[in-house]
TORKOL-4160 file (C-alpha; in steps of 0.2 Angstrom, whole numbers, padded with zeros to 4 digits, m for minus):
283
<pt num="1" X="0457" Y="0624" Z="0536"/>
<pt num="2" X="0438" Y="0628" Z="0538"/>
<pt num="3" X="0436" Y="0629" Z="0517"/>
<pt num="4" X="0448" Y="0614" Z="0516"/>
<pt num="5" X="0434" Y="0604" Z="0528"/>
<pt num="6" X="0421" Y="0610" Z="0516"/>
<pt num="7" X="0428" Y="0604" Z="0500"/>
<pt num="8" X="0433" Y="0588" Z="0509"/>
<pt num="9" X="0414" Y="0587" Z="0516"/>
<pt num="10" X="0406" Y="0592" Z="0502"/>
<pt num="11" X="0397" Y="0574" Z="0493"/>
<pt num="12" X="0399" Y="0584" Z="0474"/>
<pt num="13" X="0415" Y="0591" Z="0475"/>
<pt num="14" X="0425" Y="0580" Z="0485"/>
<pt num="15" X="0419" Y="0563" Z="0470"/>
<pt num="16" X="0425" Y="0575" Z="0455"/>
<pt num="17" X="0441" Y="0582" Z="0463"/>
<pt num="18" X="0445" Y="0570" Z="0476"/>
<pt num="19" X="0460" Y="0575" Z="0488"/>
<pt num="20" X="0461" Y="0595" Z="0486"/>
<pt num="21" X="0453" Y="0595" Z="0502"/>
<pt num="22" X="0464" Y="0587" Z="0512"/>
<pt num="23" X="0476" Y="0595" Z="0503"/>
<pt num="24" X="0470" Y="0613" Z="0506"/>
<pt num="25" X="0464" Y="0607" Z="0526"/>
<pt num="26" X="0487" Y="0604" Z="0525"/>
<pt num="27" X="0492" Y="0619" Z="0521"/>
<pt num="28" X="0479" Y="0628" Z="0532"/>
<pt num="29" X="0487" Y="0619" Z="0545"/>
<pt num="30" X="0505" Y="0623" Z="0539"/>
<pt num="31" X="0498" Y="0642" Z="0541"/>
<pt num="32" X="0493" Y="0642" Z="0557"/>
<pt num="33" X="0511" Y="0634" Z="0562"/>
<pt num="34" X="0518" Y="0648" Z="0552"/>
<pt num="35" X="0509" Y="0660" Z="0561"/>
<pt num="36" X="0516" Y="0651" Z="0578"/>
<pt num="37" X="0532" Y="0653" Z="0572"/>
<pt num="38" X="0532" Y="0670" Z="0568"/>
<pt num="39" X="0523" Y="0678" Z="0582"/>
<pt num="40" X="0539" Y="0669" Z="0593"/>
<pt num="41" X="0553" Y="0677" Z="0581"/>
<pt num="42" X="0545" Y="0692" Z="0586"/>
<pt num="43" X="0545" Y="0690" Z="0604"/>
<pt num="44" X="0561" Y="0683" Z="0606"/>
<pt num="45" X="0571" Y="0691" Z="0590"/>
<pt num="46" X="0581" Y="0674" Z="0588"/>
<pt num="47" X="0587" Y="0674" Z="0571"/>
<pt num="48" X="0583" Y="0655" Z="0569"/>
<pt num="49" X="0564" Y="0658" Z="0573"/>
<pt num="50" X="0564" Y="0672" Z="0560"/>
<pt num="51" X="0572" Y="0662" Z="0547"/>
<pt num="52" X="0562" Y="0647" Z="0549"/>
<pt num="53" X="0546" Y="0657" Z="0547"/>
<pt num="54" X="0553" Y="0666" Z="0530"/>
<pt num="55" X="0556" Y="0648" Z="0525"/>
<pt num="56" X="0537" Y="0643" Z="0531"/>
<pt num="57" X="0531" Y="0658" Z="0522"/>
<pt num="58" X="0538" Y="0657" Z="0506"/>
<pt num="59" X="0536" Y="0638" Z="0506"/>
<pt num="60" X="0516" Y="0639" Z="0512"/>
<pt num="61" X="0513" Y="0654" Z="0501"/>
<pt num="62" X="0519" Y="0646" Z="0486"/>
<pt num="63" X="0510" Y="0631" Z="0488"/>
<pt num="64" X="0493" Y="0638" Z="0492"/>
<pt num="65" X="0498" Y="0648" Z="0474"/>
<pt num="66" X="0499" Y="0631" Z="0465"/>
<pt num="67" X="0484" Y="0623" Z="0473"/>
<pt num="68" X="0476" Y="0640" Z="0469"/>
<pt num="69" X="0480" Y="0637" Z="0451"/>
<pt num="70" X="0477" Y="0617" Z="0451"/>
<pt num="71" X="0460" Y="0618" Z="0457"/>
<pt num="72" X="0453" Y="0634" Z="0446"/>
<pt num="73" X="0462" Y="0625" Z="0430"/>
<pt num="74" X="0452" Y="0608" Z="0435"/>
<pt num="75" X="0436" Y="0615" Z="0440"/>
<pt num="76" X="0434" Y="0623" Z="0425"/>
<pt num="77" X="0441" Y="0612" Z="0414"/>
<pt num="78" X="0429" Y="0598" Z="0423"/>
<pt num="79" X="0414" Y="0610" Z="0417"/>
<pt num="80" X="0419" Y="0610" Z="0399"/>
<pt num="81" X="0420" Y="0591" Z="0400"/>
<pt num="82" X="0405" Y="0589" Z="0407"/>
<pt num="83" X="0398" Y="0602" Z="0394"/>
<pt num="84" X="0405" Y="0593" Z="0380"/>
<pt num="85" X="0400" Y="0574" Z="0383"/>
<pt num="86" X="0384" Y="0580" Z="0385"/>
<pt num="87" X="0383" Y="0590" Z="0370"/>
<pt num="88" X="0390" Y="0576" Z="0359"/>
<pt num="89" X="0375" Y="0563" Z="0368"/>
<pt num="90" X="0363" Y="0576" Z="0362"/>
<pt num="91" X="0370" Y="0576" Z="0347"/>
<pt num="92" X="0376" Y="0559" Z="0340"/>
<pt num="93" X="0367" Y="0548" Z="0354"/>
<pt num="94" X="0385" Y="0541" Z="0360"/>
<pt num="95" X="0395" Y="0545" Z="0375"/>
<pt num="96" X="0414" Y="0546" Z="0371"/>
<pt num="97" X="0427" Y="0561" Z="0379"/>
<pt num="98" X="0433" Y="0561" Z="0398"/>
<pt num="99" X="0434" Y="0543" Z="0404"/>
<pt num="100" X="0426" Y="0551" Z="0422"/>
<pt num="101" X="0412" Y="0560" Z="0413"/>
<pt num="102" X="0407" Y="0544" Z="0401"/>
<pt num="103" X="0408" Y="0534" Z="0420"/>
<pt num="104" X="0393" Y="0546" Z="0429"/>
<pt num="105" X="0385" Y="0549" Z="0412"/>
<pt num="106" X="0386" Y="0527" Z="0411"/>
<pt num="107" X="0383" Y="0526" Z="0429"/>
<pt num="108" X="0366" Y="0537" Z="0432"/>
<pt num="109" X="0361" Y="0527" Z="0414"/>
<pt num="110" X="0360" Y="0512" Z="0424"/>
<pt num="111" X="0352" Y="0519" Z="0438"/>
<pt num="112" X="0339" Y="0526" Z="0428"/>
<pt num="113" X="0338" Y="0508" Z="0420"/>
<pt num="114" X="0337" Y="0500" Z="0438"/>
<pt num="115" X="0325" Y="0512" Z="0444"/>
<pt num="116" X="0314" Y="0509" Z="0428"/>
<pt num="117" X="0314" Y="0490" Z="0431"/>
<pt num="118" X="0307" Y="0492" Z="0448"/>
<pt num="119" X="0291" Y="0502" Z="0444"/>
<pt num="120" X="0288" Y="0492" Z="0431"/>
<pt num="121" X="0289" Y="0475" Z="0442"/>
<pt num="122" X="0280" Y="0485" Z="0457"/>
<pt num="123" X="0261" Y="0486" Z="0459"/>
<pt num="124" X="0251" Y="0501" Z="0468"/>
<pt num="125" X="0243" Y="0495" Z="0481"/>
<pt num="126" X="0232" Y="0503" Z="0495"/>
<pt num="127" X="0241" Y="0517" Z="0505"/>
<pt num="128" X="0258" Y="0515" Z="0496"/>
<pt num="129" X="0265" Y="0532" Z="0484"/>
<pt num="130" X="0261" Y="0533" Z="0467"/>
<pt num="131" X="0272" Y="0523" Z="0456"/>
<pt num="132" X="0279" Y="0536" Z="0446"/>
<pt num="133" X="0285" Y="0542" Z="0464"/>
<pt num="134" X="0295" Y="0529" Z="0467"/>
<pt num="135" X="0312" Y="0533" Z="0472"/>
<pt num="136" X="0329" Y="0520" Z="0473"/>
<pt num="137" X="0327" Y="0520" Z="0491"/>
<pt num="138" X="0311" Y="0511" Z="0490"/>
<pt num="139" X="0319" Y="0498" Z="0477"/>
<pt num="140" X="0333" Y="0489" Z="0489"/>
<pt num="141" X="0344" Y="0479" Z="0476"/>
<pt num="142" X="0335" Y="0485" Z="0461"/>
<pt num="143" X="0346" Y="0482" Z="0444"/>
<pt num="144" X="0348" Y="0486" Z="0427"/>
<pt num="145" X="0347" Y="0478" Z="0409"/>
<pt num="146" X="0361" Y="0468" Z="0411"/>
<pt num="147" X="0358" Y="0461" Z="0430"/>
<pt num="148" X="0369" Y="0476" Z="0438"/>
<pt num="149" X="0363" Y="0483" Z="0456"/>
<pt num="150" X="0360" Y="0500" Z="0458"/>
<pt num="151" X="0371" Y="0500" Z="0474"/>
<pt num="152" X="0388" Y="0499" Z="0468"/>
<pt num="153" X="0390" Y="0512" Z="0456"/>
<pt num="154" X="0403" Y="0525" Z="0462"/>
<pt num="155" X="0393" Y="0539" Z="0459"/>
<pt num="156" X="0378" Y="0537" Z="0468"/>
<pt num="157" X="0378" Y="0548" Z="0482"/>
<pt num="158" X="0386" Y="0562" Z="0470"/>
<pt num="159" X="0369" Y="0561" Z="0460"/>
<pt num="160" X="0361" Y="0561" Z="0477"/>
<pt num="161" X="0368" Y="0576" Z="0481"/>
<pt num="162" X="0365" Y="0584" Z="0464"/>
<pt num="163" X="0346" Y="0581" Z="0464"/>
<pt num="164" X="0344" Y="0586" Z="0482"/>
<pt num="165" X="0354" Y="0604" Z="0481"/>
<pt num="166" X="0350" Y="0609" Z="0463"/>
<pt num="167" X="0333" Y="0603" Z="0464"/>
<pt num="168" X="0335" Y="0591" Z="0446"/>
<pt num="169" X="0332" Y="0576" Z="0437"/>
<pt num="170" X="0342" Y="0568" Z="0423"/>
<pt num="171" X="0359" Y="0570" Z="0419"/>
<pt num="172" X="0360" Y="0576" Z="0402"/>
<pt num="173" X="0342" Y="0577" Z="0397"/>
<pt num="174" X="0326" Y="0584" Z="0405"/>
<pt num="175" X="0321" Y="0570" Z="0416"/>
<pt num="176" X="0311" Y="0564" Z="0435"/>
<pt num="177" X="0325" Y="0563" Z="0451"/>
<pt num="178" X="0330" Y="0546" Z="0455"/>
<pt num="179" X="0329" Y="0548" Z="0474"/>
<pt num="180" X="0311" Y="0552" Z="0474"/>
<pt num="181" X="0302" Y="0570" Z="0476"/>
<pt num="182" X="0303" Y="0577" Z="0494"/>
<pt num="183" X="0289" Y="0588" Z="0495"/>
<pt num="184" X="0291" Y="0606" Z="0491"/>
<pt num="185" X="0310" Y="0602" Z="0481"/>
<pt num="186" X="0302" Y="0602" Z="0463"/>
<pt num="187" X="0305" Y="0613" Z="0451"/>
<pt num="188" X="0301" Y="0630" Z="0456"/>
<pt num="189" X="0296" Y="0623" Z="0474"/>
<pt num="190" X="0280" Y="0615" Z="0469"/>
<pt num="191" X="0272" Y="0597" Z="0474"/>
<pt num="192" X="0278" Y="0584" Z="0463"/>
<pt num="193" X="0266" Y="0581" Z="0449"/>
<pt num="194" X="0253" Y="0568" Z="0447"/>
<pt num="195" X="0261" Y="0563" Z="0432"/>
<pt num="196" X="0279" Y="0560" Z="0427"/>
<pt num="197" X="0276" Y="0567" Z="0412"/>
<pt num="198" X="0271" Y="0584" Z="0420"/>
<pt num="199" X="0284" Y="0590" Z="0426"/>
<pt num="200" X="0301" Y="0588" Z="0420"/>
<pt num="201" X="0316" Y="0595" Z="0429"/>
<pt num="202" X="0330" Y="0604" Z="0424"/>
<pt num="203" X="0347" Y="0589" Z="0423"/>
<pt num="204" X="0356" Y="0589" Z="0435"/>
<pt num="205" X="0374" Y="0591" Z="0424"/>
<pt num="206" X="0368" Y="0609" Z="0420"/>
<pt num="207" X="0369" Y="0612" Z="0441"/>
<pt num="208" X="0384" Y="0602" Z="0443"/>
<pt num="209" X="0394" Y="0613" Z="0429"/>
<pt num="210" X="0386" Y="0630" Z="0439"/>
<pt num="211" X="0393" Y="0624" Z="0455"/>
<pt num="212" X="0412" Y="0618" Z="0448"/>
<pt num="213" X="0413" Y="0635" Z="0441"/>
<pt num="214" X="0410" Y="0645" Z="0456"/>
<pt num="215" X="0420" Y="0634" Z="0465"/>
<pt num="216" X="0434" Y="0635" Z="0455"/>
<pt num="217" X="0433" Y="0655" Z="0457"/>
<pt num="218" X="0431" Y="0654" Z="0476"/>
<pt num="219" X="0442" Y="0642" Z="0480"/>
<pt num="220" X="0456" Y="0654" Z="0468"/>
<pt num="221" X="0451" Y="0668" Z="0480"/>
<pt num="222" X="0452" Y="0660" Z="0497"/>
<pt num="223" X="0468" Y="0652" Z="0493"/>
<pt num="224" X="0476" Y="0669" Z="0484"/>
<pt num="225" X="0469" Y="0679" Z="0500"/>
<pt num="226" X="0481" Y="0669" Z="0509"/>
<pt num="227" X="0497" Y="0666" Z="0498"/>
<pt num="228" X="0499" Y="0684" Z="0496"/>
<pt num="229" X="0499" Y="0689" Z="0514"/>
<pt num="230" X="0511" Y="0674" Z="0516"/>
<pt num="231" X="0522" Y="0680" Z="0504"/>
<pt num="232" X="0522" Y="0697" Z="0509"/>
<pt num="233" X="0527" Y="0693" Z="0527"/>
<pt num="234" X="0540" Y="0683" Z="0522"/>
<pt num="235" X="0548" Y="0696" Z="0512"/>
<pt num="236" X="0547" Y="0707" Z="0527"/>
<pt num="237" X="0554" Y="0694" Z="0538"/>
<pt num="238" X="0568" Y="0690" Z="0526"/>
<pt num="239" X="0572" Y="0710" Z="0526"/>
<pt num="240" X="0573" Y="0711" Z="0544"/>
<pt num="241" X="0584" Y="0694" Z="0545"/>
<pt num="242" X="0594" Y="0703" Z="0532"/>
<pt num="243" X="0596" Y="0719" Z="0541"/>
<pt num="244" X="0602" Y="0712" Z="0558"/>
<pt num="245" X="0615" Y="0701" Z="0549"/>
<pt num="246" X="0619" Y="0717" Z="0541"/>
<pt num="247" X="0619" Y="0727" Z="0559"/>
<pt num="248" X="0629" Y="0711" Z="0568"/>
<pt num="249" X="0641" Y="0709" Z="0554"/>
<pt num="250" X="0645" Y="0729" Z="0556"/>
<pt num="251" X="0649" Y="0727" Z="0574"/>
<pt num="252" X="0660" Y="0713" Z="0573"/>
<pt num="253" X="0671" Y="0726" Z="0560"/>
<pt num="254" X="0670" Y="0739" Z="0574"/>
<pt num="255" X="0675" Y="0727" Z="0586"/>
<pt num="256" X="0689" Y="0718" Z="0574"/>
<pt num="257" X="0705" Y="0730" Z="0576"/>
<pt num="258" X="0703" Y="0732" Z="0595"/>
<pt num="259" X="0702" Y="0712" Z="0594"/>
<pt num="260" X="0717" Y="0710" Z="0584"/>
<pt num="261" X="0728" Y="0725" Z="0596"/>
<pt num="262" X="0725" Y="0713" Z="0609"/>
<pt num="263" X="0727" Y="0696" Z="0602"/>
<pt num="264" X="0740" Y="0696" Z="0588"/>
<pt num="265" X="0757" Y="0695" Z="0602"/>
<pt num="266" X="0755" Y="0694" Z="0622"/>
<pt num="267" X="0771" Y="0693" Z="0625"/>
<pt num="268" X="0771" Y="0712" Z="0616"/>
<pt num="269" X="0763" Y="0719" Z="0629"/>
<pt num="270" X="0778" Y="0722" Z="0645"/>
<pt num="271" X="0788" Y="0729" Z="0630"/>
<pt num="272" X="0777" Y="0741" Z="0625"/>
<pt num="273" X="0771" Y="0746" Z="0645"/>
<pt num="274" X="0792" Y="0749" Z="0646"/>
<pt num="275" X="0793" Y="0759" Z="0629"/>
<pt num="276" X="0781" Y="0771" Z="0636"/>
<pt num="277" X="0790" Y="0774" Z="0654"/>
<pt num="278" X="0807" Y="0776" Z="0642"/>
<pt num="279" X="0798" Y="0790" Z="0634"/>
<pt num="280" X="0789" Y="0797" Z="0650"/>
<pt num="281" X="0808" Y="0799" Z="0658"/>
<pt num="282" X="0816" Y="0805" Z="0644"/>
<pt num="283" X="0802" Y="0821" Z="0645"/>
């Protein structure tokens, strides 16, 4: 549940894989019922208990396989992606590959554009940052080339995010943060320069690919820690519902000829109660 939360919470991961949070935050939840379920079965040894938590177990255990799967396969395959767009832009100048990729790539382009426009329309005036320090904060409603505000791109807060954990600039390409240089976060944990030009950060793509990539092999680790256990359990549990079907189903055939002697004729019984005095007297 608590990893579920983080990938839910997390303003990177939850914009390029949106719902495996809440997904994982559901089958955490289905766990901890599971584990309800089966520490009751033991207490009380009813056999409908136990089976319901086999079902549970296999059910959750399986599922937490798959999302386990799911969210390595995507992770990584979101890192090639991202890898690849930004190798063809350094190559042919063009953005074309994953639609989602060529959306950010497109989307921190305009941003850049927007953020551009309003140094270039604001004057340095006494007390107020260097220009080049500007960030998108300080330009409220700033837009692009074609009249688009900054604002109402999708990706906005992910490249917020980006630049503030990974410490970047740029997407693709070398370039100065868009949200501004808090002191001590440049590159190597200096003073942002008194230049743009200066200092040029690392793009924030390269960051983003680092992170998807451990993701992907953390989240396959959380989510195999639990399935196997899960799994495990519910094999056991199913051998012990076997077993006392197995030990029931024995008794019943210990039980069935005395049951049988007993039911198949009442009106039997007097005859045989006279049968044995005839042969008492005859002695």
């Amino acid at each position: 549940v608590n990893k579920g939360r983080q990938l839910n919470d997390d303003p990177i991961f939850s914009h390029l894989e949106m719902g495996y949070g809440k997904a994982i935050i559901g089958l955490g939840c289905g766990c901890v019922a599971a584990g309800v379920v089966g520490v009751l079965s033991a207490y009380t040894r009813k056999r409908c208990l136990l089976s319901g938590y086999v079902l549970l177990s296999v059910v959750l255990g399986g599922s937490l396989l798959i999302v386990a799967y799911i969210l390595a396969s995507i992770s990584r395959s979101d890192a090639v992606r991202f890898a690849s767009v930004c190798g063809r832009r350094r190559e042919t100048g063009a953005l074309y590959g994953s639609e989602r990729m060529i959306q950010l790539m497109s989307e921190y382009e305009s941003m850049r554009q927007a953020l551009d426009n309003c140094i270039a329309n604001r004057t340095n005036t006494v007390g107020e940052a260097p220009v080049h320090l500007l960030s998108l904060d300080s330009c409220p409603g700033a837009v692009d080339d074609q009249l688009i505000p900054w604002e109402v791109h999708r990706y906005d807060q992910l490249l917020r995010a980006a630049e503030r954990r990974y410490h970047c600039g740029g997407a693709c390409e070398a370039g100065s943060p868009l949200f501004g240089w808090p002191l001590g976060t440049g590159k190597g944990g200096v003073i942002p320069p008194e230049s743009a030009e200066d200092l040029l950060l690392e793009p924030c793509v390269k960051g983003i690919i680092e992170d998807l990539r451990q993701q992907a092999s953390s989240n396959a680790t959380v989510s195999l820690a639990a399935a196997i256990p899960l799994l495990l359990s519910g094999l056991c549990g199913s051998l012990i519902c076997c077993s006392r079907a197995q030990k029931r189903l024995e008794r019943n055939r210990q039980r069935g000829p005395y049951q049988l002697a007993w039911s198949a004729d009442p009106s039997s019984l007097p005859l045989m109660m006279f049968d044995e005095e005839d042969s008492s007297s005859d002695d």
